[in-house]
C-alpha positions as CSV (number, residue, x, y, z in Angstrom):
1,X,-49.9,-34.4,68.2
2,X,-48.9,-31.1,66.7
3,X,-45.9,-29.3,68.7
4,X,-47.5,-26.5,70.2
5,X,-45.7,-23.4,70.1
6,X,-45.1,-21.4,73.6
7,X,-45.6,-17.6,73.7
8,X,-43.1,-15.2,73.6
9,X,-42.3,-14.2,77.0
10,X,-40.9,-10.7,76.1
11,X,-40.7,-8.5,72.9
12,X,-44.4,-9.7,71.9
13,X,-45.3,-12.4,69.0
14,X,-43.5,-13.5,65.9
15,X,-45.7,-10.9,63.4
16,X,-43.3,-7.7,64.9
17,X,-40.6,-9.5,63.9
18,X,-41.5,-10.5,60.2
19,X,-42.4,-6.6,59.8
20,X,-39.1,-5.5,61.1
21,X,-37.1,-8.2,58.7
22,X,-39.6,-7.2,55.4
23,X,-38.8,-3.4,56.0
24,X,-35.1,-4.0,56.5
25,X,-35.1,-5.6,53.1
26,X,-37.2,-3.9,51.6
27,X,-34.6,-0.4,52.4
28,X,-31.5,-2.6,51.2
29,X,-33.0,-3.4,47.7
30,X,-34.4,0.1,47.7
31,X,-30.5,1.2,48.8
32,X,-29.0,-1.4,46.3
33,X,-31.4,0.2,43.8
34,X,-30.7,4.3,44.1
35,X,-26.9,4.1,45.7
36,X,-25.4,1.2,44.0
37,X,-24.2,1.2,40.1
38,X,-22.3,-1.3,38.5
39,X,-19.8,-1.6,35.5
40,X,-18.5,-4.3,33.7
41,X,-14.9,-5.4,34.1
42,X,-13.9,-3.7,30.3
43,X,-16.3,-0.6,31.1
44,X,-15.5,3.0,32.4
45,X,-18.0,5.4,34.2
46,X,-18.3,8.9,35.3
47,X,-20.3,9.8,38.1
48,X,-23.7,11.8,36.9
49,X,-25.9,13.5,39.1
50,X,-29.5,12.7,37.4
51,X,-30.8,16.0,38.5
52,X,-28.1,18.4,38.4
53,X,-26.2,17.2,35.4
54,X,-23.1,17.6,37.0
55,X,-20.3,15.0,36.3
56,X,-17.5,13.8,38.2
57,X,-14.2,14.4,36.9
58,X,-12.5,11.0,38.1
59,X,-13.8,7.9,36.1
60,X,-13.8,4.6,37.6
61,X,-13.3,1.1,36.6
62,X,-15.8,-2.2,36.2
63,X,-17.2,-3.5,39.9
64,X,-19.8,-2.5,42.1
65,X,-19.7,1.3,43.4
66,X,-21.7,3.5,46.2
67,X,-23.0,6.2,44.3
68,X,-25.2,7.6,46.3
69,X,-29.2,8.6,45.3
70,X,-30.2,10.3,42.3
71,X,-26.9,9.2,40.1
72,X,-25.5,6.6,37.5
73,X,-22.6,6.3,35.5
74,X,-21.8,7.4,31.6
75,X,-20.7,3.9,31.0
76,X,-17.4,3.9,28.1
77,X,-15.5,1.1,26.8
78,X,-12.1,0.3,28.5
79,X,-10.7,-2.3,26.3
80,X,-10.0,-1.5,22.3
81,X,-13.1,-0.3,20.0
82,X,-12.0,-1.0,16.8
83,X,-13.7,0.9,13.8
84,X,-14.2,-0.2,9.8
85,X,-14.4,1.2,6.8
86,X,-15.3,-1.1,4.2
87,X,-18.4,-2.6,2.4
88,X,-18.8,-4.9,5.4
89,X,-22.4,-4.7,6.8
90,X,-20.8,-4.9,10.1
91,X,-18.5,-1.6,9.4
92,X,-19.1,1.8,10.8
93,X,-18.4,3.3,7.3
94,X,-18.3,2.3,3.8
95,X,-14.3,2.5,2.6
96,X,-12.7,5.9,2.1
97,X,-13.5,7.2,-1.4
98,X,-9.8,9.8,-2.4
99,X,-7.1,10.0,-4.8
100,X,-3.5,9.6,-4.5
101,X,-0.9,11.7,-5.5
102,X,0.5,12.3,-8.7
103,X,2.5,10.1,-10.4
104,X,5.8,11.4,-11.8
105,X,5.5,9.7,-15.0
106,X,2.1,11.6,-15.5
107,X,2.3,14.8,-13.1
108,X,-0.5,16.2,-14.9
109,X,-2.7,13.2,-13.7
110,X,-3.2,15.0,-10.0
111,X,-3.2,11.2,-8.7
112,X,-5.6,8.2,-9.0
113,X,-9.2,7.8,-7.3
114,X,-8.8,5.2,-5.0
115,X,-11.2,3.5,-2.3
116,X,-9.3,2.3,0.6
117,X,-10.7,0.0,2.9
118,X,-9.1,-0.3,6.5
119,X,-9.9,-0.5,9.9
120,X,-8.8,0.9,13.0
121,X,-8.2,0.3,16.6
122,X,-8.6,2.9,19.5
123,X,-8.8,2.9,23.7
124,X,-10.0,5.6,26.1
125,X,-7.7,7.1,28.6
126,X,-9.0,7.1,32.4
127,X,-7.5,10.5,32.8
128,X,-8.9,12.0,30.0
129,X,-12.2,10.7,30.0
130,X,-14.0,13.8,31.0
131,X,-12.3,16.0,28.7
132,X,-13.7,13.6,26.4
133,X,-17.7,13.9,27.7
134,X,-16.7,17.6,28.3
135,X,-16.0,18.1,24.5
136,X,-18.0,15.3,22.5
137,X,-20.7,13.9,24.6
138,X,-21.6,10.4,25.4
139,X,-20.0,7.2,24.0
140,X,-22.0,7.0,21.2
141,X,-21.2,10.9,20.0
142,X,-17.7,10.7,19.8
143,X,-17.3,7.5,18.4
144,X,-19.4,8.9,15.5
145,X,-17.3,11.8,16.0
146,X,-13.8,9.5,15.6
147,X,-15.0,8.0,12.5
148,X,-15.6,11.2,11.2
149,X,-12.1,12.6,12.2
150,X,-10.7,9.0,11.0
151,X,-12.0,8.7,7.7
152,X,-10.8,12.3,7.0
153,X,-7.1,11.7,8.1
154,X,-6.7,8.6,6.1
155,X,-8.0,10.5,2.7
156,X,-5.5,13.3,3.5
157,X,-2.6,10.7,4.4
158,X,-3.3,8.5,0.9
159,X,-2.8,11.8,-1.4
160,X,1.1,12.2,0.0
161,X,1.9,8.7,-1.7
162,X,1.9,7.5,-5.4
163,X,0.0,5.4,-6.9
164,X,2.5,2.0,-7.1
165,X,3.1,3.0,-3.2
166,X,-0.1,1.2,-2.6
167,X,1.1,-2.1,-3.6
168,X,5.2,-1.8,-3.0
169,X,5.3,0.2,0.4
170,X,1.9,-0.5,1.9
171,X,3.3,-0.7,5.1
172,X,4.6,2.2,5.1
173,X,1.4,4.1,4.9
174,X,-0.5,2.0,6.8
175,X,2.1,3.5,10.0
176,X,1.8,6.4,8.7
177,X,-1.4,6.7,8.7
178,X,-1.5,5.4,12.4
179,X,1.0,8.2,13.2
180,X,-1.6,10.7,11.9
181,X,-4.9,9.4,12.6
182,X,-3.2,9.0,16.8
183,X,-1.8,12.9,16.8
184,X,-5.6,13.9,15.6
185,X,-7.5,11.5,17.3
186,X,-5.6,12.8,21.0
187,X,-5.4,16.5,19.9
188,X,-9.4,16.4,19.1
189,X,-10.9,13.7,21.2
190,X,-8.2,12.9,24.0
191,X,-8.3,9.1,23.2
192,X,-4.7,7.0,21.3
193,X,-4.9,5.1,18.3
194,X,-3.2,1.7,19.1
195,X,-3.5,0.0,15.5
196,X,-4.1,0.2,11.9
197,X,-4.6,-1.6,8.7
198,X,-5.3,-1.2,5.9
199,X,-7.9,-4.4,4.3
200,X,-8.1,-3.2,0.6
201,X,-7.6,-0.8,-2.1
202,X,-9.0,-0.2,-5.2
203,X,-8.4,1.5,-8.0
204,X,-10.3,2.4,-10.6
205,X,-10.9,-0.5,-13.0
206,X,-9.3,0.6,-16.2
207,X,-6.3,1.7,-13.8
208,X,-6.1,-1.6,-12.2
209,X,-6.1,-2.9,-15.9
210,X,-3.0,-0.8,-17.2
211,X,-1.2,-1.9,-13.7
212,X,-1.8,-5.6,-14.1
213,X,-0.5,-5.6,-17.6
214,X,2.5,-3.3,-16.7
215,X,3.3,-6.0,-13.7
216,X,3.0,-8.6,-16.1
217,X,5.3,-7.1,-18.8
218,X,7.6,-6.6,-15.8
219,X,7.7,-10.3,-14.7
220,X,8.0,-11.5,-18.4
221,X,11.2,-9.0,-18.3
222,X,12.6,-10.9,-15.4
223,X,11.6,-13.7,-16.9
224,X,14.0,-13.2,-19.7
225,X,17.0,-11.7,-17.8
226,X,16.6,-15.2,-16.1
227,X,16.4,-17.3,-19.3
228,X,19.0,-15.2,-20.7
229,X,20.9,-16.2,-17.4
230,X,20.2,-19.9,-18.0
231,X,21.4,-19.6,-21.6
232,X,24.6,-18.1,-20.8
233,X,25.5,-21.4,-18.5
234,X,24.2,-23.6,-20.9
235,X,26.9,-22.3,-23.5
236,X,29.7,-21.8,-20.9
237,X,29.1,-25.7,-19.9
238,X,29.3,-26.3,-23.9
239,X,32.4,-23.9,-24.4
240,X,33.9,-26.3,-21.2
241,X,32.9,-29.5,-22.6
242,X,34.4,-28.6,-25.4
243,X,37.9,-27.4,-23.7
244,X,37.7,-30.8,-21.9
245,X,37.3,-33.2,-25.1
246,X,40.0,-31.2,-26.4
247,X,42.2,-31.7,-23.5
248,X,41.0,-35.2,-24.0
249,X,42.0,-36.0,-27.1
250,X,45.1,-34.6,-27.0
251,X,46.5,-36.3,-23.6
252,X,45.1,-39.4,-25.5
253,X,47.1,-38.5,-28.7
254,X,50.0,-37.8,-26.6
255,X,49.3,-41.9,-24.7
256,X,48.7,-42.9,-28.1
257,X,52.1,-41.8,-29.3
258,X,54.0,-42.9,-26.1
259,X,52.2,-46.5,-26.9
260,X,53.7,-46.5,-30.1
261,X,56.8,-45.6,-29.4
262,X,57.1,-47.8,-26.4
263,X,56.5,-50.6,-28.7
264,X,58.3,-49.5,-31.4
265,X,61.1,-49.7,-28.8
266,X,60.3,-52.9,-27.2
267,X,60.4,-54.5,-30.9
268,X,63.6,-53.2,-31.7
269,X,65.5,-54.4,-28.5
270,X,62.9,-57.6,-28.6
271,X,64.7,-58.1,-32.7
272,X,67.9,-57.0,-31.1
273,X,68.2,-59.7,-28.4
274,X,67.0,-62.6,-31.1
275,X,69.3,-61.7,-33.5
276,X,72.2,-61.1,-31.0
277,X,71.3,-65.0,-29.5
278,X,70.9,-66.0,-32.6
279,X,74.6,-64.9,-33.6
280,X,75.5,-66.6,-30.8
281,X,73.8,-69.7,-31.0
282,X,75.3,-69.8,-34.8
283,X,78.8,-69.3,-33.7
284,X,78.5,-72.3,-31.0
285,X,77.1,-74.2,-33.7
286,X,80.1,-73.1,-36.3
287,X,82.8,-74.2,-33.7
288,X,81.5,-77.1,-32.6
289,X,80.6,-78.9,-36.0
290,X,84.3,-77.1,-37.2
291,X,82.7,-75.5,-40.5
292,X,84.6,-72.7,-42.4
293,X,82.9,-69.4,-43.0
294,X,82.1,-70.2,-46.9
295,X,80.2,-73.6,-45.7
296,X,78.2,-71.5,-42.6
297,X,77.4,-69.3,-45.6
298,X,76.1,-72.2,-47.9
299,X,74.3,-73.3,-44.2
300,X,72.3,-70.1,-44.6
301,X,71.6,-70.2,-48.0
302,X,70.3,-73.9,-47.7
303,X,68.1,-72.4,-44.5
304,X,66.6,-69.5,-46.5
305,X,65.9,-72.2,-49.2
306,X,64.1,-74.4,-47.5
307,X,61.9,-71.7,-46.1
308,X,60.3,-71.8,-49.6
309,X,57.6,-74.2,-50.9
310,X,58.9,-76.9,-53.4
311,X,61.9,-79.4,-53.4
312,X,65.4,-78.2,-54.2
313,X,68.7,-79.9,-55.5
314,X,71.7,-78.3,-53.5
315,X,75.0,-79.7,-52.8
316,X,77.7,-79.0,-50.7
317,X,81.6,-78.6,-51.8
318,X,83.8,-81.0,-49.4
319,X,86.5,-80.1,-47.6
320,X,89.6,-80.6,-50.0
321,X,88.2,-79.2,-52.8
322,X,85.6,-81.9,-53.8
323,X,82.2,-81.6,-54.6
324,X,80.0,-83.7,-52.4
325,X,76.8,-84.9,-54.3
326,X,73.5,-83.4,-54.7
327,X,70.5,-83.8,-52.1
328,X,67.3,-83.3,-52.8
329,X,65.7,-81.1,-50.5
């Protein structure tokens, strides 16, 4: 069976109750709806009174705020906006269309037209963001107004540098255009410039021409100097090679000589040694076999005799005067 439900003994039935629950929601979304504003976590607001206009001085920061009926915020960034001036279709200007300043090779140039694309980085200050609404209107007014000021400040900055700045000291005018584009940006719209750079410049094309083939002629000149270089150590290793086969060939002259005349010396004292044994070999021989000094000399002559080719007929003269007989040799 179904559960029957008993009545209420006090406070009446259940329908009182649903009426008093609708109505209490039905005031907190209407409360939520006209009191209540809300901001992202990267967004500022001031306080605007939809019927009097007035704003609040004091901005506040992303989160849910009690604002009370009849008001809403003027919602700003809080985190960077960044701004571009190039031939992106994204970017909030085409590039910056001015001319440099003159060149001191050709002062009567009065610079080089020059399209510089760049972009730019900016944040609101909490403390200043009334002055801001005060003096430029909503968000969208004085970004339009910052691009103007921007695009202005970098045309003016580019015509206090010369033309080959642009490619040697580019960073150079990229903070220094930061430096100016900050001061003017704070003086006129109360916000700071926090970065800045600069994506492209271009010259005009027969400009650009004359500068590529001046860089070129300048590399092919250091291109030189450095063959050049190479070419000197080329011939100073030749000149040394040279010094050294000379030193060469005379320490082996000078070995060459002491050879020789090592062996030169070696002979001689070798030929003096033989002959002195030899002397003294003949002298034994002399004494022992008892011959005088005309028969050693005969002994000799016989030796040197039979050295040669051929037989020979010598003979000897005996000891008392006689003749001994002929040999054939």
């Amino acid at each position: 069976r179904r559960r029957q439900w008993l009545p209420r003994l006090r406070g009446g039935d259940d329908d009182g109750f649903s009426c008093c629950a609708g109505f209490l929601c039905v005031m907190v979304f209407l409360f939520t709806s006209f009191c209540m504003s809300f901001l992202e976590p990267n967004e500022y607001g001031l306080l605007r009174n939809s019927i009097s206009g007035a704003v609040h001085v004091d901005a506040l920061r992303g989160g849910l705020h009690v604002t009370g009926p009849f008001k809403s915020f003027l919602k700003f960034p809080a985190a960077l906006v960044t701004l571009q001036f190039s031939a992106s279709p994204k970017a909030d200007r085409a590039a910056v269309v001015t001319r440099t300043g003159a060149d001191p090779q050709d002062p009567d140039s009065g610079g080089q037209p020059i399209k510089i694309s760049c972009a730019l980085q900016f944040q609101f200050v909490k403390e200043t963001l009334s002055e801001v609404y005060y003096s430029l209107g909503t968000y969208e007014a004085a970004r339009q107004r910052y691009v103007l000021l921007s695009a202005n400040v970098v045309g003016n900055t580019a015509q206090d540098f010369i033309p080959t700045d642009f490619w040697m000291r580019r960073d150079v005018i990229a903070s220094q255009m930061l430096y100016e584009i900050n001061r003017t940006l704070w003086r006129s719209g109360r916000v700071m410039a926090k970065h800045f750079e600069i994506l492209r410049v271009d010259f005009a094309d027969s400009y650009e021409q004359t500068i590529t083939q001046i860089q070129v002629a300048e590399q092919q000149k250091v291109v030189n100097e450095y063959d050049q270089q190479v070419q000197t150590v080329v011939q100073s290793i030749e000149v040394m090679r040279s010094e050294n086969n000379a030193t060469i060939a005379n320490i082996s002259a000078g070995a060459s000589a002491t050879s020789k005349e090592i062996c030169a010396r070696a002979r001689r004292d070798a030929f003096n040694l033989k002959q002195g044994m030899k002397a003294e070999k003949y002298a034994q021989l002399r004494k022992r076999l008892g011959l005088s000094t005309d028969q050693m000399g005969e002994f000799f002559r016989i030796q040197v005799l039979q050295q040669s080719r051929g037989k020979m007929v010598v003979g000897i003269p005996g000891q008392a005067g006689t003749r001994a007989p002929k040999q054939e040799l």
